[in-house]
Wavefront OBJ file of the C-alpha trace (Angstrom):
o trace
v -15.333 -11.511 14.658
v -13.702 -13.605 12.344
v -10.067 -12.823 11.847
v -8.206 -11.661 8.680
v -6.904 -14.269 6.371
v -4.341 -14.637 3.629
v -4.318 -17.527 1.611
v -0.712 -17.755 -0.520
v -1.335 -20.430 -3.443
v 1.650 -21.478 -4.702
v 1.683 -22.196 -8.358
v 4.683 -24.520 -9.858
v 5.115 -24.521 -13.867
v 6.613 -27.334 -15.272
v 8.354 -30.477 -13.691
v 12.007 -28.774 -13.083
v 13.757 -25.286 -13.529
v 17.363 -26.547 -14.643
v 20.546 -25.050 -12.976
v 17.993 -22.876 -10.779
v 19.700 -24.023 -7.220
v 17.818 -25.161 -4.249
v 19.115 -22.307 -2.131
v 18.618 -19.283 -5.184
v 14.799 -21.144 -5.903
v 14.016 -20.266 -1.681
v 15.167 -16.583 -2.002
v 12.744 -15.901 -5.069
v 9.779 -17.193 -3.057
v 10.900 -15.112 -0.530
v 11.111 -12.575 -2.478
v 7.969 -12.607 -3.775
v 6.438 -12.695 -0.765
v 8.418 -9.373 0.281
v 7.366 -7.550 -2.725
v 4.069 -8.496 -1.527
v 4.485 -7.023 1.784
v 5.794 -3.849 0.395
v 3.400 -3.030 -2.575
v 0.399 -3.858 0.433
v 1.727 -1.887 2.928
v 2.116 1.245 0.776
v -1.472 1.091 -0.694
v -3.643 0.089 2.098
v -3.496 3.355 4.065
v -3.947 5.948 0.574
v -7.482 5.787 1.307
v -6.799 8.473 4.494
v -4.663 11.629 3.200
v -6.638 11.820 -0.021
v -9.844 12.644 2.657
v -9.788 16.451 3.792
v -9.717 17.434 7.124
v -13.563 17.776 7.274
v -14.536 14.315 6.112
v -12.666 13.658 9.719
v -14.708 16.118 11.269
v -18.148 14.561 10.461
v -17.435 11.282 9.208
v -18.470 8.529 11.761
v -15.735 6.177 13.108
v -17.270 3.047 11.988
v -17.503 4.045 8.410
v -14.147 4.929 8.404
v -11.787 1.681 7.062
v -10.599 -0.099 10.106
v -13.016 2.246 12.621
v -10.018 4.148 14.217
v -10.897 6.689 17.068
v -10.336 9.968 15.468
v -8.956 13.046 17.498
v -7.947 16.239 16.089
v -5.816 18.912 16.892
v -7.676 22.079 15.274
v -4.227 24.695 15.866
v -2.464 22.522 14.343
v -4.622 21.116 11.813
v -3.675 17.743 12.735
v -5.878 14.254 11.983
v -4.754 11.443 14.442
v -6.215 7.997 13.766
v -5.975 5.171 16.342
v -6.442 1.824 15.285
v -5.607 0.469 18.923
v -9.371 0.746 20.319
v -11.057 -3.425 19.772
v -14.379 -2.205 17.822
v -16.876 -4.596 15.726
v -16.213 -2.866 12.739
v -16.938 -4.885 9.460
v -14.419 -2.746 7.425
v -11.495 -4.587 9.142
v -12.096 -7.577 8.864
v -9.746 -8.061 5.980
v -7.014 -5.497 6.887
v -6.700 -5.598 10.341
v -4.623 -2.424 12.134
v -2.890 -1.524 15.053
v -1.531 2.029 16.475
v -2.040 5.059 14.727
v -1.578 7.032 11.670
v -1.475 11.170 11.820
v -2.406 13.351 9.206
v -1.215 17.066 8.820
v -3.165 19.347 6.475
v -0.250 22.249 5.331
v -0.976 24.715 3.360
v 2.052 26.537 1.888
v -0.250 29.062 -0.581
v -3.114 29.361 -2.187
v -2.107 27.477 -5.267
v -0.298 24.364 -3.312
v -0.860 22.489 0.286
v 0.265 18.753 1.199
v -0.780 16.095 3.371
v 1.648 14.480 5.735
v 1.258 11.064 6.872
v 3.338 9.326 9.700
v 2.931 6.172 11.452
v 3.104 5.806 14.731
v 3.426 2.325 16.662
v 1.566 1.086 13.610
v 1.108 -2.392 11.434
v -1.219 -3.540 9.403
v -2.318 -7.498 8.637
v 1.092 -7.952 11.545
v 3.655 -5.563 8.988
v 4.874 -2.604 10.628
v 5.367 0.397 9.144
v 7.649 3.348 10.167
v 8.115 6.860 8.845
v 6.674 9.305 6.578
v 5.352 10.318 3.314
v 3.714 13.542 1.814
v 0.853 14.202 -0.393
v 1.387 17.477 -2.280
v -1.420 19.157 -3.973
v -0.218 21.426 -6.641
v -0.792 23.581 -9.746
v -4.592 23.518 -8.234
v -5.936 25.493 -10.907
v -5.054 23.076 -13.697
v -5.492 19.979 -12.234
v -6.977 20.356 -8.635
v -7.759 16.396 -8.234
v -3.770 15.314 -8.728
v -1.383 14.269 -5.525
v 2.075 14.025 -5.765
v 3.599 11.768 -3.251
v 7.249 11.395 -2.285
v 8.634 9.276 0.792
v 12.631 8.538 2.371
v 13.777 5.789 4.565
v 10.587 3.946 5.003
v 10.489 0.637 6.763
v 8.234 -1.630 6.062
v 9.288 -4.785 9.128
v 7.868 -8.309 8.916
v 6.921 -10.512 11.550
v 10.417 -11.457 11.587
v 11.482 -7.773 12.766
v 13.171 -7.339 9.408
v 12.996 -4.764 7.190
v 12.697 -3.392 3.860
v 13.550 0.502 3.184
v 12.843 2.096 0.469
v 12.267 5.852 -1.313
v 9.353 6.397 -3.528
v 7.742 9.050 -5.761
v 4.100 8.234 -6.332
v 1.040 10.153 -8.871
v -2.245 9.349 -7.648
v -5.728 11.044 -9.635
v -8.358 11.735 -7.825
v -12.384 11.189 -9.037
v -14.338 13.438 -7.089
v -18.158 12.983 -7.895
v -20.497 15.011 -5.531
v -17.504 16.713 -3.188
v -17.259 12.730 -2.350
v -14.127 10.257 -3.523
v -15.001 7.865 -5.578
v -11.771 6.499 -7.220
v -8.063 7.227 -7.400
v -5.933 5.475 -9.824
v -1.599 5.648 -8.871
v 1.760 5.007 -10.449
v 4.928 5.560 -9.890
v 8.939 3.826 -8.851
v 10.226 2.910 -5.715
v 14.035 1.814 -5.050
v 15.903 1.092 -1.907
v 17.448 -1.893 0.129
v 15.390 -5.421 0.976
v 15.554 -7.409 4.003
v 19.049 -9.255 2.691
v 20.143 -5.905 2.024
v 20.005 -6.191 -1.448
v 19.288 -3.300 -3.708
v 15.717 -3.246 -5.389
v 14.185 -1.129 -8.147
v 9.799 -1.369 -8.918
v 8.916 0.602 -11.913
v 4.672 0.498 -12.260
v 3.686 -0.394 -15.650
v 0.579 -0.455 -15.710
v -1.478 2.445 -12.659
v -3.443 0.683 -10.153
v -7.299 1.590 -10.263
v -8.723 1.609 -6.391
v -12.608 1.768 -5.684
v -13.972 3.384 -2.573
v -16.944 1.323 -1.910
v -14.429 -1.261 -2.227
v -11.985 0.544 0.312
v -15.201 1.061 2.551
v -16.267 -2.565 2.456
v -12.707 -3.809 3.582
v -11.228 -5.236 0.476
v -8.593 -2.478 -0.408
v -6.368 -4.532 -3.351
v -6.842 -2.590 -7.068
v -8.902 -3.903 -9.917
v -6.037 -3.813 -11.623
v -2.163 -2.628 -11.904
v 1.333 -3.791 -13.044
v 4.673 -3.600 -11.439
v 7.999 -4.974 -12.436
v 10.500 -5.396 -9.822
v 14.611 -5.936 -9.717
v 16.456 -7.500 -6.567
v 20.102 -7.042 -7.731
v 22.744 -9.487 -6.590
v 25.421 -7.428 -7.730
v 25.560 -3.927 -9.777
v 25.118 -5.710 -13.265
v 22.930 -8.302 -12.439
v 19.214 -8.743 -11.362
v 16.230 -11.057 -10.569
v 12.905 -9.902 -12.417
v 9.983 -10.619 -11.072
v 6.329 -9.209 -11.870
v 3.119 -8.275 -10.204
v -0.074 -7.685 -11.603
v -3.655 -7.298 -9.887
v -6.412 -8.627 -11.587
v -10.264 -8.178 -10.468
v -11.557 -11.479 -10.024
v -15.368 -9.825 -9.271
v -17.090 -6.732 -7.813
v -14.594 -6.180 -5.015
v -12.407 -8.836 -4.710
v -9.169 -8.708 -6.652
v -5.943 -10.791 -6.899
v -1.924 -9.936 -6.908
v -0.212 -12.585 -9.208
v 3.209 -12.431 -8.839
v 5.391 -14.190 -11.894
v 8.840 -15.036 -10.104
v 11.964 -15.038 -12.524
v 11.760 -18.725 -12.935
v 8.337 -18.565 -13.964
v 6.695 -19.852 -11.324
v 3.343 -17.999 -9.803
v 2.396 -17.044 -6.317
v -1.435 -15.740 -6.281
v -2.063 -13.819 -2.735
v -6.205 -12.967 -2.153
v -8.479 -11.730 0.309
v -11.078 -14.703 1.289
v -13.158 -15.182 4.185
l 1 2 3 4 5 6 7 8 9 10 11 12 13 14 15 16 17 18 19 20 21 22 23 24 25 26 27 28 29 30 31 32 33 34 35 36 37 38 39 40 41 42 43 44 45 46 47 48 49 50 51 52 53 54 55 56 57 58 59 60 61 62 63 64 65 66 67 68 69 70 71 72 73 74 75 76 77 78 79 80 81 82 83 84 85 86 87 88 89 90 91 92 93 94 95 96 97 98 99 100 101 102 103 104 105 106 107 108 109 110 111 112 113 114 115 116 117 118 119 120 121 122 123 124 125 126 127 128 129 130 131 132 133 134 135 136 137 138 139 140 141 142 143 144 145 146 147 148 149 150 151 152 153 154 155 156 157 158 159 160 161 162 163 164 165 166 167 168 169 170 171 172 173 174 175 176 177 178 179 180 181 182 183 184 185 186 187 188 189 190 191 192 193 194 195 196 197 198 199 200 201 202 203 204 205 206 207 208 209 210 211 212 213 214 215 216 217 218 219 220 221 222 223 224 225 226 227 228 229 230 231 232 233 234 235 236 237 238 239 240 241 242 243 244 245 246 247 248 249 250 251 252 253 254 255 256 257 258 259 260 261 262 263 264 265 266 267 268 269 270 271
C-alpha cells in the first residue's frame, strides 16, 4: 500500500522582508505549519458523529474512512472505532489513523440529543489527538440538520510530543439527500495556547464546504473555507496569518496559508 504523503511547497515573495529577523522569520513558518496541524486535525474526523448510530450498525468497515473495526455497546449506545487493525483499505491511504475514536449517542429529550466524541490512544497522518468534543442537535423541529459543537482543553501533539490546546465552538449544516449525508458545510472560532505557549485566536471567515464522496474516497480537505489566525506575543500585539482552501479539481483541494510577511506555504494531498 503506498503510504500517505504531504508535500509542503514553500512559496517566497520577493527578494527580502526588511527588519523581519532571522529568528522571528523561523517561528512564522512554524507557525504555519501548526495552524496546519490544528485546522487538519479538527476536520478530518467530522465525517463520524454526524453518522447515526445505525449507519454503524450496517455500514461495512471498509467503506467506512480509514476501515476501523467497529464495536458497539447497545446499553450504552456507544460507537467505538479502532483504527489499530492493518487493513487494505483504499480510503486511508491519504489520512492514515491509529487507535480509536468513541462515539456516544445521548439523548436528553425529544427536541435535543448530542454526540460525544473522544479519542482514545489516537493520531492521525502521526498528530495525536486527546480529549473531547460534543455534537448537540437542537431545536430539531426548526432546523433538524444543524450541529452545534463545543470542545475544552484539547491537545492536538506533534511528532515532537508538543502540544497545542485549544477551546472551540463550531456550526456545522447538514445535507441529507435520501436519509444519506451528502455534505456539511462548518464555521466557527477557536482560541487557546500553541506549542510556545503563546496565546492564539482563529476566527473562520469564510465556512468550509466538505463532500462525502470526497470523505469516502480518502481526500477529506474542503472545497473551500477561510480562516484568519492571531499568535500573540504579548496582550497588544499579534502575528496574522491566513488560511484558505481552494478546490484545485473534483476531490482534491489545497490549504494556502499567507504568513504575516507575505510569504505562502501550499500543503496538498498527492499520491
Amino acid at each position: 500500500m503506498k503510504k500517505s504523503v504531504f508535500f509542503l511547497l514553500l512559496l517566497v515573495l520577493g527578494s527580502c522582508f526588511g527588519d523581519i529577523e532571522k529568528d522571528i522569520s523561523t517561528d512564522l513558518q512554524f507557525e504555519g505549519n501548526e495552524i496546519f496541524n490544528i485546522s487538519f486535525s479538527l476536520e478530518e474526523s467530522l465525517f463520524f458523529p454526524f453518522q447515526t448510530i445505525d449507519y454503524f450498525r450496517f455500514a461495512e468497515s471498509l467503506a467506512i474512512p480509514g476501515c476501523p473495526d467497529v464495536s458497539i455497546d447497545e446499553n450504552l449506545k456507544k460507537v467505538t472505532l479502532d483504527f489499530s487493525v492493518k487493513k487494505e483499505c483504499v480510503n486511508n491511504l491519504y489520512v492514515p489513523r491509529l487507535g480509536k475514536i468513541h462515539l456516544q449517542y445521548i439523548s436528553n429529550s425529544i427536541l435535543e440529543s448530542v454526540v460525544r466524541l473522544e479519542y482514545e490512544n489516537y493520531s492521525v497522518r502521526g498528530i495525536k489527538i486527546e480529549g473531547y468534543r460534543e455534537f448537540k442537535r437542537a431545536n430539531i423541529l426548526l432546523n433538524p440538520n444543524r450541529r452545534a459543537e463545543s470542545f475544552q482543553n484539547l491537545l492536538i501533539i506533534n511528532r515532537n510530543n508538543s502540544s497545542s490546546k485549544i477551546d472551540g465552538n463550531y456550526t456545522h449544516q447538514l445535507i441529507i439527500t435520501n436519509g444519506l449525508l451528502t455534505e456539511f458545510s462548518s464555521s466557527g472560532a477557536i482560541e487557546g495556547r500553541n506549542i510556545a505557549g503563546r496565546p492564539i485566536k482563529m476566527n473562520q471567515t469564510v465556512a468550509k464546504n466538505y463532500i462525502i464522496n470526497c470523505i469516502n474516497s480518502g481526500l477529506i480537505l474542503p472545497r473551500q473555507g477561510s480562516e484568519n489566525w492571531q499568535i500573540f506575543r504579548n496582550e497588544t500585539k499579534a502575528t496574522n496569518h491566513r488560511l484558505v482552501y481552494s478546490l484545485v479539481n473534483q476531490c482534491n483541494s489545497n490549504a494556502t496559508i499567507t504568513l504575516e510577511d507575505g510569504r505562502l506555504m501550499v500543503f496538498k494531498l498527492t499520491e
